[in-house]
N, C-alpha and C positions, 0 to 999 in steps of 0.2 A: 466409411466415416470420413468427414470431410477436417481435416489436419490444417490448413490453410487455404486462401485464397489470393490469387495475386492478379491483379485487371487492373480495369480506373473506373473511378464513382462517375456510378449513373446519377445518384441523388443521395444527398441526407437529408434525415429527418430529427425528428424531437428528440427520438432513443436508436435511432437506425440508422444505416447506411446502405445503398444498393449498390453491388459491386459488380459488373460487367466485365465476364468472364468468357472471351469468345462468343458475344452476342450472349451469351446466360445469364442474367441477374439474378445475384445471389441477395438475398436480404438475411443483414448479422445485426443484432441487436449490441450496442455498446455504452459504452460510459459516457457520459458526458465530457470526461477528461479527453479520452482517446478520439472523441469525434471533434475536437476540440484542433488535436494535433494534426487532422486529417488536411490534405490539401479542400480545394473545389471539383466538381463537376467535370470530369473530363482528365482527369489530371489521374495518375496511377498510383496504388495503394496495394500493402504487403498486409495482410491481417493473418495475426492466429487465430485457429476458428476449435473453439468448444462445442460439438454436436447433441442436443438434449434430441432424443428421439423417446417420443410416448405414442400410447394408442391412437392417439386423435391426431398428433400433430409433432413437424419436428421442425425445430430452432436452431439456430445457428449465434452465437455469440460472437461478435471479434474482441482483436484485442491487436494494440500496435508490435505490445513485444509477449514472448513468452513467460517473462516471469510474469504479466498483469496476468495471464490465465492460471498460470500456478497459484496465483493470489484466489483468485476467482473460483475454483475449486476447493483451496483451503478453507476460506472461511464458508462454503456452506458445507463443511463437515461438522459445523456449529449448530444444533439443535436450535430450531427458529429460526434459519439465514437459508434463505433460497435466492436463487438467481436476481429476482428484483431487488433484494437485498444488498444483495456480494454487491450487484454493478452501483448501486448507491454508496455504499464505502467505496469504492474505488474510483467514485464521481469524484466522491470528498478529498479523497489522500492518497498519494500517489506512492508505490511501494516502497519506499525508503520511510515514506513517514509513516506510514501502516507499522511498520516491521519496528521503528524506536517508538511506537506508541504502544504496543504491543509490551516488547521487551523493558518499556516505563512502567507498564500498567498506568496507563494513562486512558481512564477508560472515556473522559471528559471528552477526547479528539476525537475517538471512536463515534461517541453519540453527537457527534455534528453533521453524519449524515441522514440523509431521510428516509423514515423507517425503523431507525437504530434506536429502542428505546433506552433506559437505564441496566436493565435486564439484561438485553439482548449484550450490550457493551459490557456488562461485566461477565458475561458466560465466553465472550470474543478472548479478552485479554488474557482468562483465567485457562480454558481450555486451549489455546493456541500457545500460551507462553513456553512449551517445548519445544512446541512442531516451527515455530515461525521465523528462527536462527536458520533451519534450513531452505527457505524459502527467502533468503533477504536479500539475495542476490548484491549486488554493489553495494548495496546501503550499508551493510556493517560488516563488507567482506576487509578483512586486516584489522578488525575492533575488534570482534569477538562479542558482542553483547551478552549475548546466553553467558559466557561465565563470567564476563566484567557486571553484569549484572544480578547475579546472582540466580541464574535460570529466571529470570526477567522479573524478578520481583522488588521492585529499588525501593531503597532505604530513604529517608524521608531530606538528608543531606545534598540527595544525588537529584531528585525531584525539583528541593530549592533553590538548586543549584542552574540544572536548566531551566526551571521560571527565571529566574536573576540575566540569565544570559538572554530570553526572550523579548524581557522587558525591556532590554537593551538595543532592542531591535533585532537581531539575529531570528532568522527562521527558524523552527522548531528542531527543524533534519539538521540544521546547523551546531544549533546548541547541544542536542540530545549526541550527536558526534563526536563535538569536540569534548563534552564530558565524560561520556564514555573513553573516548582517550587519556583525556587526567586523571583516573583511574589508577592510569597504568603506570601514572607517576608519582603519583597522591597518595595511591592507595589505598584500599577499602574501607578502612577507617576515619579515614580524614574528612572534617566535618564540611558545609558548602562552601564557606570561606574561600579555601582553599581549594577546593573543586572549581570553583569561580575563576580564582587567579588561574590558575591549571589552566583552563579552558578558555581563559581572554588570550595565553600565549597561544597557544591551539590553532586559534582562530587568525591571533594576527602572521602565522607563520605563510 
């Protein structure tokens, strides 16, 4: 089984990249994000590599770092989310916002990528909201989502709380952050008001 590849891009394409390994080009199917992050043609390239091997045929997936593959495994243990799937969410949203979209239940983020219907988005949020704290690598490492959130099911306070802070410009991973943090000073009960305030300090720290 192939673990990683490490060369320089022969070529990318629409969903690919050919990676030239000692004169071997390896072709790994990715995300749009990660092919995004890639240098040019020539230039050297680290991928983690998922190996699907079937009767007919075996694929190779990259991924820039290893949490995008742990990502990419996780969500097709999602009934209806296969490979073309997983790499279209993780076109969409990049593991920190996967992981507080998730731990939101915000399934709204979830179905802005392609393929994701309403269905699929609420069996993601719903079936993942245990498993996805451990999979969230930097994004909620020192917040603790899973219990500031209540095993990821947030209360309607904490929801308009991060709209409020989005509206304001603030990026989603930012808002969903820093509320998650006032939390821990706010308190579980405290309505968004005060989640708000909580999280404007948060922010300006």
């Amino acid at each position: 089984m192939i673990g990683k590849l490490k060369g320089t891009i022969d070529e990318i394409g629409e969903d690919y990249v050919l990676v030239d390994v000692h004169g071997v080009c390896y072709e790994a199917f990715c995300s749009a994000r990660t092919l995004s992050r890639m240098g040019s043609a020539g230039e050297a390239v680290v991928l983690f590599i998922e190996t699907y091997v079937r009767e007919d045929q075996l694929k190779l997936y990259g991924f820039i770092t290893a949490l995008e593959r742990e990502w990419f495994n996780l969500l097709q243990s999602v009934q209806g989310v296969g490979a073309k799937v997983a790499l279209a969410v993780l076109s969409t949203l990049t593991p920190s916002e996967l992981a507080n979209a998730i731990a939101l239940q915000d399934k709204t983020a979830i179905s802005r990528a392609p393929g994701v219907g309403p269905k699929v988005a609420i069996r993601l949020v719903t079936e993942l909201k245990n498993k996805a704290p451990a999979f969230a690598g930097e994004a909620t490492a020192g917040i603790g989502f899973k219990q500031e959130l209540g095993e990821g099911v947030a209360a309607a306070p904490v929801s308009d709380a991060v709209s409020a802070l989005t509206n304001l410009g603030y990026s989603r991973d930012q808002a969903a952050n820093a509320v998650a943090a006032a939390m821990k000073t706010a308190g579980e009960g405290a309505d968004s008001a005060k989640l708000i305030r909580f999280g404007l300090k948060e922010l300006a720290r």
